[in-house]
C-alpha positions in Angstrom: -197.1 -143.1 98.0 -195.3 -141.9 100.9 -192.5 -139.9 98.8 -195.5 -138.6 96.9 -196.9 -137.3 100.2 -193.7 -135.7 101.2 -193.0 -134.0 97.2 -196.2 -132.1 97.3 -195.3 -130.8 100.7 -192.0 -130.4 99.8 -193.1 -128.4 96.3 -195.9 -126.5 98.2 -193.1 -125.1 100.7 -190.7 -124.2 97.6 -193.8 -122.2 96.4 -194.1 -120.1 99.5 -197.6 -121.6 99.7 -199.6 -122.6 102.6 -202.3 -125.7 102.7 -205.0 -123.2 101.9 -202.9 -121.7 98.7 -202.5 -125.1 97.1 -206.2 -126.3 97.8 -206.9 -123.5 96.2 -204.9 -123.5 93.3 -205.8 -126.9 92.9 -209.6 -126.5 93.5 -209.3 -128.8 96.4 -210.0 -128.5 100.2 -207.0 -127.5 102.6 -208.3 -130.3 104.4 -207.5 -132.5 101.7 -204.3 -131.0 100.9 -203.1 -131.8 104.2 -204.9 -135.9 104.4 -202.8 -136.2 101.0 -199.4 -134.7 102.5 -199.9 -136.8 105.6 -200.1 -140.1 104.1 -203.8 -140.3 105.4 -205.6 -140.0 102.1 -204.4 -141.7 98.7 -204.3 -140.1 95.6 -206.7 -140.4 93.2 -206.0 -139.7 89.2 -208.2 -136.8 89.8 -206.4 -135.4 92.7 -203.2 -136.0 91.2 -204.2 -134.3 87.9 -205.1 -131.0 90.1 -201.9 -131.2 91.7 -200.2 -131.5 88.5 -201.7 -128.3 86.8 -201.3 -126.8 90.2 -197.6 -127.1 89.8 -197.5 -126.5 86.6 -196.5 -130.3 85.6 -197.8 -133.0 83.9 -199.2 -135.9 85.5 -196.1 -138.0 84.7 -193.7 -135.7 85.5 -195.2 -135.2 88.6 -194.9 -139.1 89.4 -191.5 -139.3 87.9 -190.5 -136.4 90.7 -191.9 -138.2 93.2 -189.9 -141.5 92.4 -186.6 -139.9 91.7 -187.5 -137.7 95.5 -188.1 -141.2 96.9 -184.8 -142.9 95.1 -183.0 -139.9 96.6 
């Protein structure tokens, strides 16, 4: 999960948003947000569902980013 980690970071920093805008767009903590961008904290379908609708994706899509980000 570690190029998910690094996809929402990357995508919360190609949004101009900080920790605290993406917890809040994606009703989590900015806490959390930065547990799950760390590699500390794994994603749950949940989490990654708020993500998703935070970035305006699909769950899916969102996982298929993160594998082509990771395949380079």
């Amino acid at each position: 999960m570690e190029a998910l980690s690094s996809l929402i970071a990357q995508k919360r920093q190609a949004n101009s948003w900080s920790e605290e805008d993406l917890a809040r767009t994606a009703n989590l903590s900015a806490r959390r947000v930065r547990a799950l961008e760390t590699g500390r904290e794994n994603f749950s379908l949940d989490v990654l569902s708020k993500l998703a609708r935070a970035f305006n994706q699909s769950v899916l899509d969102l996982i298929a980013e993160a594998e082509d980000f990771r395949n380079g």
